[in-house]
C-alpha positions in Angstrom: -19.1 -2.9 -5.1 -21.1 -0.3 -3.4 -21.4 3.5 -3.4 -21.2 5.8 -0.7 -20.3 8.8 0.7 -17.1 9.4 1.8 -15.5 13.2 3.4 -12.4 14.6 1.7 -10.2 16.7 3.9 -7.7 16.6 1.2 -7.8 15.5 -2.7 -3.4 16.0 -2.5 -2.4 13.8 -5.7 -1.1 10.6 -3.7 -2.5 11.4 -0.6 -6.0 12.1 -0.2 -7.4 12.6 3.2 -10.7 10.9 3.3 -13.1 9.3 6.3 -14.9 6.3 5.5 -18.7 6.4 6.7 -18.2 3.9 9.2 -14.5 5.4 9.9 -14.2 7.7 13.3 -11.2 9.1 12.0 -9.9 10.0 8.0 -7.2 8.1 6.8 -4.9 8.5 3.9 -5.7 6.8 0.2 -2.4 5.7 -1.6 -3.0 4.8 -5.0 -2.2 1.4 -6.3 0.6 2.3 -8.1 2.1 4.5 -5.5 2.2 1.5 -3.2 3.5 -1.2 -5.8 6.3 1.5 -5.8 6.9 1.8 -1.9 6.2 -2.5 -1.1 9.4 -2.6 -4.3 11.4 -0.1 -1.7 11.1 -1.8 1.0 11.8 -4.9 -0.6 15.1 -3.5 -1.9 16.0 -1.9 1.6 15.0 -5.2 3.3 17.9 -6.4 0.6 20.2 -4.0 1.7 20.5 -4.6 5.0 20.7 -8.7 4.7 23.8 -8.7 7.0 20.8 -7.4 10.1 19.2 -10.9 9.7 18.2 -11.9 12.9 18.3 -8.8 14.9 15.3 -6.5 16.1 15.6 -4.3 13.3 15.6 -6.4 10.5 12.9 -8.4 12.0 10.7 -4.7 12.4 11.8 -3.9 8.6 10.4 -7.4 7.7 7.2 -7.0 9.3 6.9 -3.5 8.4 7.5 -4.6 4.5 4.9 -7.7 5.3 2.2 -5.5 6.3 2.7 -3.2 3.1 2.6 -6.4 0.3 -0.5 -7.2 2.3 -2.1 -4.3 1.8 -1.0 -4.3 -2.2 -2.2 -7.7 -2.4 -5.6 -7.0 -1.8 -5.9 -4.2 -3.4 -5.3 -6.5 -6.4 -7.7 -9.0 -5.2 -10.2 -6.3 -5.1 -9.2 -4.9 -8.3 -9.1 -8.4 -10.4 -12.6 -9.2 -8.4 -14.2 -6.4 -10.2 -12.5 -6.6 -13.7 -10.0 -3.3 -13.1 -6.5 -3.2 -14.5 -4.1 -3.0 -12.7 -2.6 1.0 -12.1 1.1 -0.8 -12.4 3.0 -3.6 -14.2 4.2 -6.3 -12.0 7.7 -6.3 -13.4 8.2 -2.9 -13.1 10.9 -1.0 -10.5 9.7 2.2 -8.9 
């Protein structure tokens, strides 16, 4: 872990604007729990719309729900590497 300095456009509750130092342009900071909550959606759309399988669409839901369990993912590694619990139980629905 390091420390730095980081500019806040906006401190919204689940959805700062911030910009990284090394960042050319701010991006959004969704808390870990907020994103448990949208990768469990997505699974549960993905779900819904079973009967897609195989088409365009489902396959762009897929990836879309892919890329969002990798971004929880390791924001768990990251949290577990550094001894912080976890914002969110693992069994829980959003």
């Amino acid at each position: 872990m390091r420390t730095d300095t980081v500019e806040i456009y906006s401190d919204q509750s689940n959805a700062a604007v911030l910009r990284h130092p090394q960042r050319k342009f701010p991006g959004v900071l969704i808390q870990g729990d907020s994103l448990h909550a949208i990768c469990r959606q997505a699974d549960d759309i993905l779900a819904d719309v079973d009967s897609l399988r195989g088409t365009g669409a489902y396959d762009d839901l897929n990836d879309l729900r892919n890329r969002l369990w990798d971004y929880l993912i390791h924001c768990k590694v990251v949290l577990g590497e550094h001894g912080i619990p976890l914002p969110f139980s693992e069994n829980t629905r959003f």
